[in-house]
C-alpha positions in Angstrom: 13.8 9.2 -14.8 12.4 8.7 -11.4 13.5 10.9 -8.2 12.3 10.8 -4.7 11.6 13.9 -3.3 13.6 14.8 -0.3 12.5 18.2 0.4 8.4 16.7 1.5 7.4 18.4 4.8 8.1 16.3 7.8 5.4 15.8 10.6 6.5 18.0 12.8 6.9 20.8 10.1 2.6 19.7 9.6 2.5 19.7 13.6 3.8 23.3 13.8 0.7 24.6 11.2 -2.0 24.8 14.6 -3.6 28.2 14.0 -5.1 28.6 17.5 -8.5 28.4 16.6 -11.4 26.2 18.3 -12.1 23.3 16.7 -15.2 24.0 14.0 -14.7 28.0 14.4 -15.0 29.6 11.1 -12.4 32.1 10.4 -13.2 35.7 9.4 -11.6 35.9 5.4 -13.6 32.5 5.1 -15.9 32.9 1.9 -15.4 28.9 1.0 -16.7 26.2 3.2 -16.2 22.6 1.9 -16.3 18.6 2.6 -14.8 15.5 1.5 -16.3 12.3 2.2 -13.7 9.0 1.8 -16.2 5.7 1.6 -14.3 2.4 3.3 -16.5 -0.5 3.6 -16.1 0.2 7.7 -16.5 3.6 8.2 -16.7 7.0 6.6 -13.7 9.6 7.0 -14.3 12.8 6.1 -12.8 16.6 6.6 -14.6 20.1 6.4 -12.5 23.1 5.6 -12.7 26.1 5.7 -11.0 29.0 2.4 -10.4 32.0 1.4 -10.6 33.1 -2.5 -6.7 33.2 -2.5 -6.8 29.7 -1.3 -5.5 30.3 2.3 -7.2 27.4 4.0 -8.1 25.9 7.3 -8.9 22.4 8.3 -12.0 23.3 10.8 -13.2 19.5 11.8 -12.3 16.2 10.4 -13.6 12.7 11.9 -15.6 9.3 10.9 -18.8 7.7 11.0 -19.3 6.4 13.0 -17.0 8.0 15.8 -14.6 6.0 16.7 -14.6 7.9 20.3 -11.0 7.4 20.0 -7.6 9.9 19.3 -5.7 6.7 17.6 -6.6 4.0 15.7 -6.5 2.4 12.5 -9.2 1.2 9.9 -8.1 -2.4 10.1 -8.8 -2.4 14.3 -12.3 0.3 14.1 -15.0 -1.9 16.1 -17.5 0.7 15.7 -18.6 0.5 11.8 -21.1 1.0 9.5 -22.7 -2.0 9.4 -22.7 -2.3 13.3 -25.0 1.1 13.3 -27.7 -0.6 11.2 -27.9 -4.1 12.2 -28.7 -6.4 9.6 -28.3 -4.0 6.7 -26.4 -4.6 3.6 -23.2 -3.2 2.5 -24.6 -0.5 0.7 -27.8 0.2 2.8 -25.3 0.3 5.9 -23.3 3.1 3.7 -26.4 5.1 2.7 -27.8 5.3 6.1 -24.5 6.2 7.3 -24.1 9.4 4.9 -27.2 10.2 5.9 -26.5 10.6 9.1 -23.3 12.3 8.0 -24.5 14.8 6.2 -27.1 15.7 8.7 -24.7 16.5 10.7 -22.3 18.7 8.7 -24.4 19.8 6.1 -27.5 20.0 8.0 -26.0 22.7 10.5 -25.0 26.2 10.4 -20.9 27.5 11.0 -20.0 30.1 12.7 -17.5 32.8 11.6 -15.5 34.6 14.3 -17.4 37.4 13.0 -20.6 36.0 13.4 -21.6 35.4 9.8 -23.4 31.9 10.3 -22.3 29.7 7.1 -23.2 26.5 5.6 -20.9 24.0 3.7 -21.3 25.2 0.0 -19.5 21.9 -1.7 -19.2 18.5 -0.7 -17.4 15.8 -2.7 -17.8 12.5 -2.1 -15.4 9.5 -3.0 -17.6 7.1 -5.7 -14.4 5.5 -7.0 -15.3 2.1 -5.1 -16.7 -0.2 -7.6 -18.6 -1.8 -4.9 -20.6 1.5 -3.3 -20.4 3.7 -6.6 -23.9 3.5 -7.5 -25.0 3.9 -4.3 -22.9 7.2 -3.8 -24.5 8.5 -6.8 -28.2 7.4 -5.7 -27.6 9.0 -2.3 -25.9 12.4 -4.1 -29.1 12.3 -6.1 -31.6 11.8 -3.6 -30.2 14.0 -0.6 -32.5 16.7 0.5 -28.6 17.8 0.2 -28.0 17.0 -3.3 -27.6 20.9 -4.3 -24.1 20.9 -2.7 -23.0 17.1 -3.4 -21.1 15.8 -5.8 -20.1 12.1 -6.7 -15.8 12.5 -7.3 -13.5 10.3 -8.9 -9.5 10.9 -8.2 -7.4 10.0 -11.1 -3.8 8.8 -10.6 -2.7 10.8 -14.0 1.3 10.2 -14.0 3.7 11.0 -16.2 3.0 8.8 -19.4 -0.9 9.8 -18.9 -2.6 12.2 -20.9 -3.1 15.4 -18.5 -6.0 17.1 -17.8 -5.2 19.9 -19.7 -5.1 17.6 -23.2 -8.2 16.2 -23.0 -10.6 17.3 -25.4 -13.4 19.0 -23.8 -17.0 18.4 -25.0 -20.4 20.3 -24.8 -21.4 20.9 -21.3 -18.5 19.8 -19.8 -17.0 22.3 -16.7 -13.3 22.5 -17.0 -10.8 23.9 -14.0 -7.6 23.3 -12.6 -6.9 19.8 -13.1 -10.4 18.8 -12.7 -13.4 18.8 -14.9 -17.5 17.9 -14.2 -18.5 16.0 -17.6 -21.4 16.7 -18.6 -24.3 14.6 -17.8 -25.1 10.9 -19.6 -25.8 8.1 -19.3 -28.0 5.7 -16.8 -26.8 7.7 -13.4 -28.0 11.0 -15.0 -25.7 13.0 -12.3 -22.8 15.2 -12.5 -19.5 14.0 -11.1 -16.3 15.7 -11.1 -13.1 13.9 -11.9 -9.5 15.2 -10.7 -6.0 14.6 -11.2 -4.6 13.4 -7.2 -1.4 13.8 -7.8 -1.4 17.5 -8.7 -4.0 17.8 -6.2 -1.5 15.8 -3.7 1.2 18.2 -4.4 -0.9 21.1 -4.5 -2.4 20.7 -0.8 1.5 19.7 0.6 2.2 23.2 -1.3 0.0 24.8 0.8 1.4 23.5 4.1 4.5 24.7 3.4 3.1 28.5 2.8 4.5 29.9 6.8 1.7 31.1 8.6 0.5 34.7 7.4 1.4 34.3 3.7 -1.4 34.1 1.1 -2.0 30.4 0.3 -0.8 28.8 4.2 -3.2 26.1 4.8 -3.4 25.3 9.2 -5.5 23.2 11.4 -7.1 24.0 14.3 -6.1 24.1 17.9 -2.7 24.7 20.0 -1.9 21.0 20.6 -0.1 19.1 17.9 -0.9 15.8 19.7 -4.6 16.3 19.1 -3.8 15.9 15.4 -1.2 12.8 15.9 -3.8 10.7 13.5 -4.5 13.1 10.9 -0.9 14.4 10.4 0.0 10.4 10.2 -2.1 10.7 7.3 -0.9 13.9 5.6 2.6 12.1 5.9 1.6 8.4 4.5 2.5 9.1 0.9 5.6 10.4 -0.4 6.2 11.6 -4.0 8.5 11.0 -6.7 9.4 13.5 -9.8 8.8 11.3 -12.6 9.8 12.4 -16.4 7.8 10.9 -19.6 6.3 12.2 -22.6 8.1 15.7 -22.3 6.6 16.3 -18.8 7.9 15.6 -15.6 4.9 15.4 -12.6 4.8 13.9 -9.4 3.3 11.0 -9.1 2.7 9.6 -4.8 2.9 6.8 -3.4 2.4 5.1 0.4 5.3 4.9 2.1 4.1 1.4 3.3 1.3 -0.9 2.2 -1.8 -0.9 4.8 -0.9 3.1 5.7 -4.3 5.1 6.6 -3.9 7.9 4.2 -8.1 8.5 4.2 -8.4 12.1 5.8 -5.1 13.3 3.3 -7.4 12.4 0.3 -10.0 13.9 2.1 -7.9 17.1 2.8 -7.0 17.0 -1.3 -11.2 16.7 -2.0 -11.8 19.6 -0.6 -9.3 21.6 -2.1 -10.2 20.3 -5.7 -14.2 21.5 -4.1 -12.9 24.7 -3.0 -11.2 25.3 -6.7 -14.7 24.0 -7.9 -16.3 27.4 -6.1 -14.1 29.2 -7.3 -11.1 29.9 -5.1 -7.7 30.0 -7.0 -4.0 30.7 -7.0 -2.9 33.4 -9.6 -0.4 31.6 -11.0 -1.5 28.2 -10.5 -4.6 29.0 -12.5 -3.3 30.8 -15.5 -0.5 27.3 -15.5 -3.3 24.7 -15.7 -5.8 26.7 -17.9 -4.8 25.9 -21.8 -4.8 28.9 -23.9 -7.3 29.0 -26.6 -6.1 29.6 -29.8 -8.0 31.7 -32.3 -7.6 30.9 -35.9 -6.5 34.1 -38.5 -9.8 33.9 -40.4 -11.4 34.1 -37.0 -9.5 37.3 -37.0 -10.6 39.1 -40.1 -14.0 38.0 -39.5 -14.0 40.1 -36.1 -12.0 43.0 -38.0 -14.7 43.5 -41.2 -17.9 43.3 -38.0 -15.6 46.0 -36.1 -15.3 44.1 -33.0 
């Protein structure tokens, strides 16, 4: 059984989360800063955020490489791209250089709190689900003098018939967490990844923008003027979800509202939750819901009992 969910937060209930803050200012309960990094063949979108360990959160700066040196536009119209800012580069080449210049950028500088604490992005995801640029996201995550705080990241669409992150059957090394998991390493790339379930993640984040401002868990942006985040709150809104039932679950599963929507800097806002979750911030309840509980077998039991532990 499919239902559409009426209840999803309109734009201007998104428009109404400004927090007041300059744009790039660090708040003070900030112990979390993290990145997402969406890979078009044109340009690079990508979000930094800023979160507390109860997973309050603040969208501190969000843009593209190149800059578009525009308020609105769409990918389909962007005349400033990639390739344009290395002439006579490849695809990939034209990619690499521009995370480069990215990360240099973000990851290269220093945040500052409104306490004065300077901070540095601690986790950066970035989207290697492009058949076309994966390898070349995971030769760039390797080779970064930033590769300490990058990770290559896969979304999942797991829906209702899937088998969910919780089920899967985890294996040595691997790091498992709330709906996402970083396999351990094999294989030719010889990196670490993480993979995630979007459309909890999806959920999740339009959770959090609901929370009113003050409560534990409200996720804002920056600024006083809704209009300055027109584009990005057109993305936030570009998906819509439907409660779908199968296999004795029922899970959203999202979907664009129209084919050809921009909906780049909303997965980008979902990465760097899943990175924030990654460095450990967490929701009480949320956590103890996605973590399985491990069962311990009866001659487990009496073993413990006859050692006195």
């Amino acid at each position: 059984e499919d239902r559409a969910d009426e209840d999803l937060l309109s734009a201007d209930a998104i428009a109404a989360k400004t927090n007041g803050l300059r744009r790039g200012a660090v708040p003070v309960g900030c112990s979390h800063l993290t990145m997402f990094v969406d890979v078009q063949a044109k340009v690079l979108y990508w979000l930094v955020s800023g979160w507390q360990d109860d997973f309050t959160g603040y969208v501190i700066d969000y843009g593209t490489e190149p800059d578009q040196k525009s308020r609105y536009f769409v990918l389909r119209d962007v005349r400033r791209t990639l390739s344009a800012a290395v002439p006579g580069a490849g695809l990939e080449a034209a990619v690499y250089a521009g995370l480069e210049r990215l990360c240099k950028r973000t990851l290269g500088k220093e945040w500052k709190r409104d306490d004065g604490a300077m901070m540095r992005i601690d986790r950066c995801l970035i989207d290697a689900n492009w058949g076309t640029c994966t390898d070349v996201i995971y030769q760039f995550c390797r080779q970064s003098q930033y590769a300490a705080v990058l990770l290559p990241a896969h979304g999942r669409y797991v829906g209702a018939s899937s088998l969910p992150f919780a089920e899967y059957r985890r294996n040595p090394g691997d790091r498992l967490g709330m709906n996402w998991r970083i396999p351990a390493m094999h294989g030719a790339r010889a990196i670490r990844h993480v993979v995630y379930d979007t459309n909890w993640w999806k959920s999740f984040v339009h959770a959090r923008l609901a929370v009113p401002m003050g409560d534990p868990g409200c996720l804002s942006m920056f600024g006083s003027n809704p209009e300055e985040h027109r584009l990005l709150i057109d993305h936030l809104t570009s998906e819509y979800r439907v409660r779908t039932e199968g296999r004795g679950r029922a899970v959203d599963e999202w979907q664009l509202r129209a084919k050809g929507l921009d909906n780049h800097w909303f997965d980008c806002l979902v990465g760097c939750a899943v990175a924030a979750s990654i460095q450990g911030a967490g929701l009480f309840v949320t956590e103890r819901c996605a973590r399985p509980v491990k069962r311990i077998r009866l001659s487990d039991w009496r073993r413990r009992a006859k050692e006195g532990r």
